[in-house]
KOLTI-200734 format. One line per 5 residues: their letters; for each residue x, y, z of N, C-alpha, C. Coordinates in steps of 0.1 Angstrom, whole numbers. Layout:
// KOLTI-200734
A	X:Y:Z:X:Y:Z:X:Y:Z; ...
This chain:
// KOLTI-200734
XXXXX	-113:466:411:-113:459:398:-108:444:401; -98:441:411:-97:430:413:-100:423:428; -109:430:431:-120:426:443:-111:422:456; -103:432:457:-94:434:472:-97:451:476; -105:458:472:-109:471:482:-103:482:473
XXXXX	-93:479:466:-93:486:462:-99:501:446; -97:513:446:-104:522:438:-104:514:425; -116:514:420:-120:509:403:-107:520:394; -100:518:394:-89:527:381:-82:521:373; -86:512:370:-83:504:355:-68:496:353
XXXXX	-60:499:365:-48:496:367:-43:490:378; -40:477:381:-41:478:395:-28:466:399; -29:457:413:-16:456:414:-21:443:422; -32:438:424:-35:426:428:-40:417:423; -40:407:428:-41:393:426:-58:388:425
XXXXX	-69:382:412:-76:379:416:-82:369:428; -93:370:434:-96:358:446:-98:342:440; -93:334:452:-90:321:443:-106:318:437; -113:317:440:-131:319:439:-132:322:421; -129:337:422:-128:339:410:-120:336:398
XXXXX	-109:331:404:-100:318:394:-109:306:392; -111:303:400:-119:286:398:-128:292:386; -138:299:390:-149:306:381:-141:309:367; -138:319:367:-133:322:353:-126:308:343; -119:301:353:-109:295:348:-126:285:341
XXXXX	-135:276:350:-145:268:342:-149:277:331; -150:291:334:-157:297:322:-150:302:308; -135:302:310:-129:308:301:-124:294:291; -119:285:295:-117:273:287:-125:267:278; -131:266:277:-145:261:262:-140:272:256
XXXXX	-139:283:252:-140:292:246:-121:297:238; -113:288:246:-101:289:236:-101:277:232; -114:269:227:-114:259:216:-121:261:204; -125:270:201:-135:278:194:-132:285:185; -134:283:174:-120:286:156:-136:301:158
XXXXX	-129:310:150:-134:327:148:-137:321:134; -152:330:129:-152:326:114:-144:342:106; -140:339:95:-131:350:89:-142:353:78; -141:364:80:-146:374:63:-134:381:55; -146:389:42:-141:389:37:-144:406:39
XXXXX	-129:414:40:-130:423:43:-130:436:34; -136:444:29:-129:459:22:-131:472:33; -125:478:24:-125:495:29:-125:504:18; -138:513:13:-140:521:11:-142:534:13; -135:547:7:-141:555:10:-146:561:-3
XXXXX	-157:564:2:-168:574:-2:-172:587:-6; -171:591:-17:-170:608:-13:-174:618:-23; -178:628:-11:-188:633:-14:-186:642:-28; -193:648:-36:-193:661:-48:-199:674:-45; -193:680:-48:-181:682:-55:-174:684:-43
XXXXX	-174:690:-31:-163:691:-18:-159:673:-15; -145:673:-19:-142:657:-15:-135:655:-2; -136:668:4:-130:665:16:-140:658:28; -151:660:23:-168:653:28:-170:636:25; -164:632:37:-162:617:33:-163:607:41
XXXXX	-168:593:39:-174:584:46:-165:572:44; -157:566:55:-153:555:54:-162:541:59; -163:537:48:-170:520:48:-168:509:47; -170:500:57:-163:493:59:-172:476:58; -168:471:49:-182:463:48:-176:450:49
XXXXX	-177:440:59:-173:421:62:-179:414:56; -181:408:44:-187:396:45:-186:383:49; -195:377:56:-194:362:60:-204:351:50; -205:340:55:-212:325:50:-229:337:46; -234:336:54:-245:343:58:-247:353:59
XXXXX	-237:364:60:-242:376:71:-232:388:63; -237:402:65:-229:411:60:-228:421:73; -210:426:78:-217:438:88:-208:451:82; -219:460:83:-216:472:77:-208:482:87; -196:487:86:-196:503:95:-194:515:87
XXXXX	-201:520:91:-201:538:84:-193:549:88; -182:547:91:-175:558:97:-176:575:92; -177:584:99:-174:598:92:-171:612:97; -170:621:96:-162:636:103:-174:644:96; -187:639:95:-194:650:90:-203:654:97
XXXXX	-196:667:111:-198:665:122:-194:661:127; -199:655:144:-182:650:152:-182:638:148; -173:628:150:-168:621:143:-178:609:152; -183:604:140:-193:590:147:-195:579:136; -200:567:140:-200:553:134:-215:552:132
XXXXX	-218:545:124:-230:539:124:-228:523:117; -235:512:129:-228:499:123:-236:490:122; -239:482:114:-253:477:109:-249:460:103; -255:455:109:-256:437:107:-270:431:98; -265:426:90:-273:420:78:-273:402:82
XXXXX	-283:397:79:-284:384:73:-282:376:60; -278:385:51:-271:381:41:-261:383:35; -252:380:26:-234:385:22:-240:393:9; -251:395:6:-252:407:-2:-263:416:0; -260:421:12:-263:431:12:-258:449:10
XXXXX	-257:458:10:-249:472:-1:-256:485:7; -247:492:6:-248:501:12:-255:513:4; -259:522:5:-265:533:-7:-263:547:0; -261:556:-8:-256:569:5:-263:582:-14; -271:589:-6:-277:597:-12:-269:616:-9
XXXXX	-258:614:-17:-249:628:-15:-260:637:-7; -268:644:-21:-277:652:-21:-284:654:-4; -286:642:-2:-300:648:7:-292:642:24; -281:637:19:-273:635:32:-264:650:36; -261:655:23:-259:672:28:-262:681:29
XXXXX	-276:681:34:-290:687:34:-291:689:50; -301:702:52:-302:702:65:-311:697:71; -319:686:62:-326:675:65:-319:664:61; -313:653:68:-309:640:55:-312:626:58; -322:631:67:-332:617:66:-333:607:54
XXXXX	-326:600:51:-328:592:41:-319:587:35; -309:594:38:-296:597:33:-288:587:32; -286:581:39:-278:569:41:-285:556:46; -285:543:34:-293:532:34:-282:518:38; -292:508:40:-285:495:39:-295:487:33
XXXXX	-292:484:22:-302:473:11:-300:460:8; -309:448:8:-325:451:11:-329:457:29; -331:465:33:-339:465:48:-342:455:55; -354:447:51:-355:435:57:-346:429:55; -335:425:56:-317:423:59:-315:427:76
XXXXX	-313:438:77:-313:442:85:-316:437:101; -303:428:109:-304:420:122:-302:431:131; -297:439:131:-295:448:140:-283:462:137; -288:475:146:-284:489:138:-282:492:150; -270:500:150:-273:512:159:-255:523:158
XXXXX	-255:533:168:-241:543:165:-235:547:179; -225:552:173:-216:560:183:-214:574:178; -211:583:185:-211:598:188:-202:603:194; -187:605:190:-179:615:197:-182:627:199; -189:637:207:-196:649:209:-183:658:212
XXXXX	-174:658:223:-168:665:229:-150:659:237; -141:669:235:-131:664:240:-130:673:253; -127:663:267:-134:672:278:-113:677:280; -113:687:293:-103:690:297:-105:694:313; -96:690:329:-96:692:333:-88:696:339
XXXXX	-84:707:353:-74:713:355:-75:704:373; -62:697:370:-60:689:386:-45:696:391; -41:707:389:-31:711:394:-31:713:409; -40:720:413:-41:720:428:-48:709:436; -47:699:430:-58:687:440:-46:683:450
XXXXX	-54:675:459:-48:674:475:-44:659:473; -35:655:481:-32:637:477:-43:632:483; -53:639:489:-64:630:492:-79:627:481; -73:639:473:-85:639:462:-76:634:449; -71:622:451:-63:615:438:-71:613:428
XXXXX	-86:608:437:-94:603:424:-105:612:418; -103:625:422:-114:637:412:-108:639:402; -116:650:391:-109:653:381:-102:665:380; -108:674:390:-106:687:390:-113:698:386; -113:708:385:-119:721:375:-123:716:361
XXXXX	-131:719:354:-135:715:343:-127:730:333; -123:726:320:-122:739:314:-136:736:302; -136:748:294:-142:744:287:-146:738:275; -150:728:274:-146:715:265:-147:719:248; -138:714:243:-137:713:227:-152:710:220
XXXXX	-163:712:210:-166:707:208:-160:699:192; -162:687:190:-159:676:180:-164:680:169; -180:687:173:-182:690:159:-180:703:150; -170:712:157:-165:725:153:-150:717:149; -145:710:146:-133:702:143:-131:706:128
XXXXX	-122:706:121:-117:703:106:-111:692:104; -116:684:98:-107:670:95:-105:669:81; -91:658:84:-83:657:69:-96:645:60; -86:650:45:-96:637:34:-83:624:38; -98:614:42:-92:600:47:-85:588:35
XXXXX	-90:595:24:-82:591:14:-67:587:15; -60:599:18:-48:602:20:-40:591:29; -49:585:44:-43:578:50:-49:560:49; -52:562:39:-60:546:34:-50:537:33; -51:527:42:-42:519:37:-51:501:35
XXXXX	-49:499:26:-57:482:24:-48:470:31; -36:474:31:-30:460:32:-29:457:53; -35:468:59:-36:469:76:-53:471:76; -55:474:63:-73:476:64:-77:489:75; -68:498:74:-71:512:85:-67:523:72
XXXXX	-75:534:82:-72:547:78:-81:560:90; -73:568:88:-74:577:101:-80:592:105; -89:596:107:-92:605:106:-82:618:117; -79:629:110:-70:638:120:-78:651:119; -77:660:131:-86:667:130:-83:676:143
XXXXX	-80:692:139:-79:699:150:-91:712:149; -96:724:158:-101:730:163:-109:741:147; -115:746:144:-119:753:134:-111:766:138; -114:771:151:-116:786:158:-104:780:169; -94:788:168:-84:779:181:-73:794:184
XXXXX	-86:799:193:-77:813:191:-65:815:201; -63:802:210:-57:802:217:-43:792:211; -43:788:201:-36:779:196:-30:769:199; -37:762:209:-35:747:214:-32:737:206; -38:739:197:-37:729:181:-28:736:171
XXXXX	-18:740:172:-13:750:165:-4:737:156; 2:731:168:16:718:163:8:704:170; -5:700:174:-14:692:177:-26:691:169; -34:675:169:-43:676:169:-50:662:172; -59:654:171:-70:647:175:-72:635:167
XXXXX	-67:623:165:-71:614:159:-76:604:159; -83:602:152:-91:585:153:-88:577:141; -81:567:142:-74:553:139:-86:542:135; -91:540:128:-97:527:122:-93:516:119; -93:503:126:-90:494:116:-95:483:120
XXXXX	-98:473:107:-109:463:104:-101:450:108; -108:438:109:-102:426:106:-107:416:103; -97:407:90:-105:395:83:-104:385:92; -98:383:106:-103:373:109:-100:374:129; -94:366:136:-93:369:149:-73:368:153
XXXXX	-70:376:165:-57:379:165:-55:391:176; -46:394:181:-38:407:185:-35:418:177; -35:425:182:-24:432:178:-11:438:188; -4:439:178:10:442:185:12:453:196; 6:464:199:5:473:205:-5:473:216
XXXXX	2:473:228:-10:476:244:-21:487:236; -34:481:247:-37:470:251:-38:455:248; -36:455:237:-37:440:232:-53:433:227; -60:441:223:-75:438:229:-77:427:219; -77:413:223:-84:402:211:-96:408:203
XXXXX	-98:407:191:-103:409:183:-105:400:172; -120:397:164:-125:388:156:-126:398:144; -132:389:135:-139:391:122:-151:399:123; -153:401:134:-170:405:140:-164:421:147; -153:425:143:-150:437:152:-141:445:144
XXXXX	-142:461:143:-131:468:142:-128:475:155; -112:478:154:-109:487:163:-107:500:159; -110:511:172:-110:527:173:-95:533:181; -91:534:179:-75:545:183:-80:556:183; -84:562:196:-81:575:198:-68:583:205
XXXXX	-62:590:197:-46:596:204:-48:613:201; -48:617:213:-41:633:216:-32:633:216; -23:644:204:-10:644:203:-5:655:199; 3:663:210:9:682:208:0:692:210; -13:687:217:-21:699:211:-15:708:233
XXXXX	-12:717:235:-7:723:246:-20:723:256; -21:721:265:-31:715:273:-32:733:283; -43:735:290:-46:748:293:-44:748:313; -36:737:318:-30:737:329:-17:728:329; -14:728:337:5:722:341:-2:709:342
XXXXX	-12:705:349:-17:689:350:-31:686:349; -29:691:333:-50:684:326:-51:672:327; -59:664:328:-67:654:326:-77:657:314; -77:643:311:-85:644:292:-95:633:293; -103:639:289:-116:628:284:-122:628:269
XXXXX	-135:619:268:-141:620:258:-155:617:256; -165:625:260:-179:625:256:-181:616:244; -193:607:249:-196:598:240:-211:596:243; -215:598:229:-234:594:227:-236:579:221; -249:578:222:-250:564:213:-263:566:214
XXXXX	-275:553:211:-289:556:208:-292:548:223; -302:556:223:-306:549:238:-318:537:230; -318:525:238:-324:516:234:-341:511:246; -348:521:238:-359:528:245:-362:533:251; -368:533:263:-368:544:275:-356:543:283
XXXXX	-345:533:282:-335:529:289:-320:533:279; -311:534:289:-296:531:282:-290:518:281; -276:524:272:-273:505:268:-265:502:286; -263:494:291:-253:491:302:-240:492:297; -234:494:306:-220:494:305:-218:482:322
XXXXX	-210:472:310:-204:457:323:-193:454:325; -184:452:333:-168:443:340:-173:433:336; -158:425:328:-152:409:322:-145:409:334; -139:401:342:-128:399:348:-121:386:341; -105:384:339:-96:377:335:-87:372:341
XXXXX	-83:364:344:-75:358:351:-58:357:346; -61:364:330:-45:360:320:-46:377:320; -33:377:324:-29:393:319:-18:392:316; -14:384:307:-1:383:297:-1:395:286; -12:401:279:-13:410:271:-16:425:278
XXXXX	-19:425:291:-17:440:296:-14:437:305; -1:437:318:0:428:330:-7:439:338; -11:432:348:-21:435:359:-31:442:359; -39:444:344:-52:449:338:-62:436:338; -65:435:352:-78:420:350:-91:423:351
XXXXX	-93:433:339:-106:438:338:-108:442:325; -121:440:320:-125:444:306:-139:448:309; -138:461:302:-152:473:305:-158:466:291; -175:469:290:-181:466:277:-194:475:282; -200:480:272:-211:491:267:-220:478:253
XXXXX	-234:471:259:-240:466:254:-251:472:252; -253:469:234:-267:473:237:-276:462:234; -283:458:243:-296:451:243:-285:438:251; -291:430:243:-285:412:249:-266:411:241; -269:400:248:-253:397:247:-251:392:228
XXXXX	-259:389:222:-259:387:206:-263:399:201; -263:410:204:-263:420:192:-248:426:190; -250:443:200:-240:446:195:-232:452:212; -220:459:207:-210:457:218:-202:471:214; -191:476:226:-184:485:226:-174:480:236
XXXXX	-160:474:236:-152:468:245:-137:476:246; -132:476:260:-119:484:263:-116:477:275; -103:481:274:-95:477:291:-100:494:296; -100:495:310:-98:505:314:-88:512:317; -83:517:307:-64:516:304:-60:527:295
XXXXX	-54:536:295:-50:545:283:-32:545:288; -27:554:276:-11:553:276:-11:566:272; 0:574:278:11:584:281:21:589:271; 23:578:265:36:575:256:31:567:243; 37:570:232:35:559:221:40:546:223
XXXXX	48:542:231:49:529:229:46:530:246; 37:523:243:24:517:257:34:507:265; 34:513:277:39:501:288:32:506:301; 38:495:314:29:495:322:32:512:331; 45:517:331:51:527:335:45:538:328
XXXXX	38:536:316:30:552:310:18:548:309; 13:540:319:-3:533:316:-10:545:328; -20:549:324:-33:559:327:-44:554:330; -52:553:342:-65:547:346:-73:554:340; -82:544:331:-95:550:322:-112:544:329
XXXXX	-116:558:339:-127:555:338:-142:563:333; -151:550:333:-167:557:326:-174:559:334; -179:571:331:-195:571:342:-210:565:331; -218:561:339:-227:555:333:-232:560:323; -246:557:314:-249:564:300:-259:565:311
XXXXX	-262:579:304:-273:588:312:-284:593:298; -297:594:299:-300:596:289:-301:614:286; -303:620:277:-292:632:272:-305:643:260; -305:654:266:-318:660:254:-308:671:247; -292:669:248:-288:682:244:-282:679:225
XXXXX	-295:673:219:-294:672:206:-284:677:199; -283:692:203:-274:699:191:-259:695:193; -254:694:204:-239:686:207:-239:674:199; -250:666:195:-251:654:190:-252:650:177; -255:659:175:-260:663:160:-253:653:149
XXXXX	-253:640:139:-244:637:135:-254:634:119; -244:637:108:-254:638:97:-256:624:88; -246:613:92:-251:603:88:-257:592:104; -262:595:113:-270:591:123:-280:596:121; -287:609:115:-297:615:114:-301:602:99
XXXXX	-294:609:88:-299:603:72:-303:587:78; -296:577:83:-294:563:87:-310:560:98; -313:568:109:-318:565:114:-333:577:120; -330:587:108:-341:600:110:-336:607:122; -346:617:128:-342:627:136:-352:619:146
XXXXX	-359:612:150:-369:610:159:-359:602:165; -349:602:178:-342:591:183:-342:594:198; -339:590:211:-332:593:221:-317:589:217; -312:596:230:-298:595:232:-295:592:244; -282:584:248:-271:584:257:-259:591:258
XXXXX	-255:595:271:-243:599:267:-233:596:279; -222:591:277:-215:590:291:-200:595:289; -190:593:297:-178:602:295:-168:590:296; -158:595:293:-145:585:293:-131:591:296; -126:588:309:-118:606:318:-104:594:316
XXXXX	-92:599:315:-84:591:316:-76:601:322; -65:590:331:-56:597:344:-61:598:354; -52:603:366:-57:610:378:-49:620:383; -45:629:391:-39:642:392:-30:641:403; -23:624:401:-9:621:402:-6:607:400
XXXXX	8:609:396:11:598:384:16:601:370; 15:591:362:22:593:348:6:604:342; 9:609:331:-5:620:327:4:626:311; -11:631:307:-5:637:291:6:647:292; 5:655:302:20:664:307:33:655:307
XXXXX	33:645:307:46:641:305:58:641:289; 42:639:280:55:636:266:40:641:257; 32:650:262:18:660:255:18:643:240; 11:631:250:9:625:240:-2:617:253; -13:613:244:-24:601:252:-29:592:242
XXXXX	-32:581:244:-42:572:234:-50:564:242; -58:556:237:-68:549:241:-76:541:228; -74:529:235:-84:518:224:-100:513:226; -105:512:213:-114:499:218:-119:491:208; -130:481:207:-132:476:198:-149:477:195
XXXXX	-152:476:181:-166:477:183:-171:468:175; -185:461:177:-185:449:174:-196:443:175; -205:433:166:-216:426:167:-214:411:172; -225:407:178:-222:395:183:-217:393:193; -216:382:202:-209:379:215:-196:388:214
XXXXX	-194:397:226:-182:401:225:-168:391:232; -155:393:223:-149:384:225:-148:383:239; -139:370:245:-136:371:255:-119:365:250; -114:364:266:-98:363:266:-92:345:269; -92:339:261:-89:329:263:-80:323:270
XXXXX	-73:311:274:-62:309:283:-50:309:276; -37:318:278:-29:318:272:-18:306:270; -10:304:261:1:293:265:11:298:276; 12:305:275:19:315:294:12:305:302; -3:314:303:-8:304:314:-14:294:318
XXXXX	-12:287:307:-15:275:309:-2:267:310; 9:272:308:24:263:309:20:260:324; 17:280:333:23:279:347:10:269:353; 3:270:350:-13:258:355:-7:246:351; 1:239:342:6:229:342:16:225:354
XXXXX	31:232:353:34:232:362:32:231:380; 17:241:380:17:245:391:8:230:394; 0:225:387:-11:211:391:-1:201:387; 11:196:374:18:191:377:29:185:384; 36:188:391:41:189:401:38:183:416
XXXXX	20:190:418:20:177:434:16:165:426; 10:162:413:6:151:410:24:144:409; 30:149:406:45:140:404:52:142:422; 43:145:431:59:141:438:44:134:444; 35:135:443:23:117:447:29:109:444
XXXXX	29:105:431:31:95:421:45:90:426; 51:98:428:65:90:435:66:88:451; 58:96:459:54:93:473:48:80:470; 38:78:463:30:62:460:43:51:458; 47:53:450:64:44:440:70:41:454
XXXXX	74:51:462:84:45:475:73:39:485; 67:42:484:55:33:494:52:17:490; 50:18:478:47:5:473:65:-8:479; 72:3:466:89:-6:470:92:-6:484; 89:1:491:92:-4:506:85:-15:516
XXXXX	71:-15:509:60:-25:515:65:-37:505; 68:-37:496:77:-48:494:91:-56:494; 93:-48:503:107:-51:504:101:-58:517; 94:-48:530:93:-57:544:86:-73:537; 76:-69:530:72:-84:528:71:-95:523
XXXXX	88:-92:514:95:-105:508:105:-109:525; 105:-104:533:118:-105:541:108:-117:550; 120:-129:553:118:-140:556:127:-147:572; 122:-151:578:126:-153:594:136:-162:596; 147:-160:601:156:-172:601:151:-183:609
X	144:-177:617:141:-188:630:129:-196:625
């Protein structure tokens, strides 16, 4: 990840090449002069009749021009559907009836259509688990034995009502096992964290991932649920729409500022199509612990999106209503840890962020950190010049006021 030989694991402990500073550094500067436009943000939820535990959080931005929609929901495993308009009024429409149908093609609209700049989703299918208790210090970087994975969409999730909050613009979906005869989930379960933003900023909590007006962020945290070896490793199956006979890519940012996650100089992204539609962005990075530092940080990596005919895992009822049943799919995985090191066995707690997002995805601008030490560091031979020049000058004039007695 930072182009010295060492394993791609999301965490690492070197220095980028000066090459790639010069580079970044021309490319990253234009771009911390560049004001974010802000919207205007709500959060709705949605819900269904008469079962109100059947519910859709919506999330709707408006800008000057443009409206972007996200559809979040648990009906089924838990997936987004997120949709960009060309105008600030455009409305969402969601047809109960035929969205809870075992057809619901139709089901869920964005009005007017011709509006519509660009569509597409995400698919939490499965929470994977792996057993690395017996791996060899030579096999650091497998995952191990596979057990057999959770599916998402056999989940029970809470009404998101309950955890709505407007003034953070999040609310969270929790959600453990239907059939859990083994009672893993008994004092655990599974959440996913939403939250929107009116305009560009941090947040306070590793990773740090900059984020615009053009993005919400995803919090995924496993938390108590008793893991089925001494040293699991956890992942998470993820679909999305394949964007024709091909998948979306998945590309490395490299950054030269790691003031907001130190020595994470890499940013993963899952595009689909060109760089102006739409985006899926993370550090390669997960945490151990609730309060994220570099001592409970977990290497998160993806394997490529592969295209996927196992529909029924995928099955999501507002991806179907939104976009009909005629679609392909992708699917790729997201494995955090390795089977030595910090791992969810330490404090049975894991998270992982990301952001998801229309438009240029952000990038990381130059921080005042590092731009102090770039001052410093180019300041400095320019000042001991400038004074090597000063004694050069006063000395050449001193010999050549000096006058001959003889």
């Amino acid at each position: 990840m930072c182009g010295c030989g060492e394993p791609r694991l999301g965490w690492g402990h070197c220095a980028p090449s000066p090459m790639l500073l010069l580079s970044l550094l021309l490319s990253a500067a234009p771009f911390g002069l560049l004001g974010e436009e802000t919207r205007q943000v709500s959060l709705e939820v949605i819900s269904g009749w008469p079962d109100f535990t059947q519910n859709l959080l919506h999330i709707r931005a408006v800008g000057t021009n443009s409206t972007l929609h996200y559809v979040w929901s648990s009906l089924g495993p838990p997936a987004v559907v997120l949709v960009a308009t060309n105008t600030p009024h455009s409305v969402l429409r969601v047809n109960w009836t035929r969205l809870l149908s075992p057809n619901p093609d139709g089901g869920l609209m964005v009005l007017p259509k011709d509006s519509i700049q660009f569509s597409s989703a995400l698919v939490f299918t499965r929470l994977l688990e792996f057993d690395s208790t017996n791996m060899s210090e030579e096999a650091t970087q497998l995952l191990g034995k596979p057990y057999p994975p959770y599916s998402l969409g056999n989940f029970s999730w809470n009404n998101i009502t309950d955890s709505l909050d407007p003034a953070t613009l999040s609310a969270t979906f929790r959600g453990h096992p239907v059939h859990d005869p083994t009672r893993a989930f008994a004092n655990g379960s599974l959440t996913f964290k939403v939250q929107a933003f009116s305009t560009s900023g941090r947040p306070a909590q590793l990773p740090r991932l900059l984020h615009t007006a053009e993005t919400c962020q995803l919090e995924v945290t496993l938390i108590g649920a008793l893991p089925r070896g001494n040293h699991s490793l956890f992942g998470l199956e993820v679909a999305t729409l394949g964007q024709g006979p091909s998948c979306p890519s998945v590309q490395e940012q490299h950054s030269i500022d790691d003031e907001y996650t130190p020595a994470v100089f890499q940013l993963d992204q899952l595009l689909w199509g060109s760089l102006s539609t739409g985006f899926m962005q993370w550090r390669p990075v997960a945490f151990s612990q609730k309060q994220g530092s570099r001592e409970s940080a977990l290497p998160c990596q993806v394997s490529p999106p592969h295209p996927t005919v196992e529909y029924s895992l995928l099955k999501s009822s507002i991806v179907q209503a939104f976009f009909g049943s005629q679609n392909s799919f992708c699917a790729f995985n997201l494995t955090f840890g390795t089977s030595r090191g910090p791992g969810y066995w330490d404090q049975y707690y894991l998270s992982w962020s990301m952001l998801l997002g229309v438009g240029p995805p952000p990038l990381d601008a130059l921080s005042p950190l590092v731009l102090g030490i770039m001052a410093v560091a180019l300041g400095t031979p320019g000042l001991m010049l400038l004074g090597g020049g000063l004694i050069l000058l006063l000395r050449h004039k001193q010999y050549s006021d000096y006058q001959s007695i003889n």
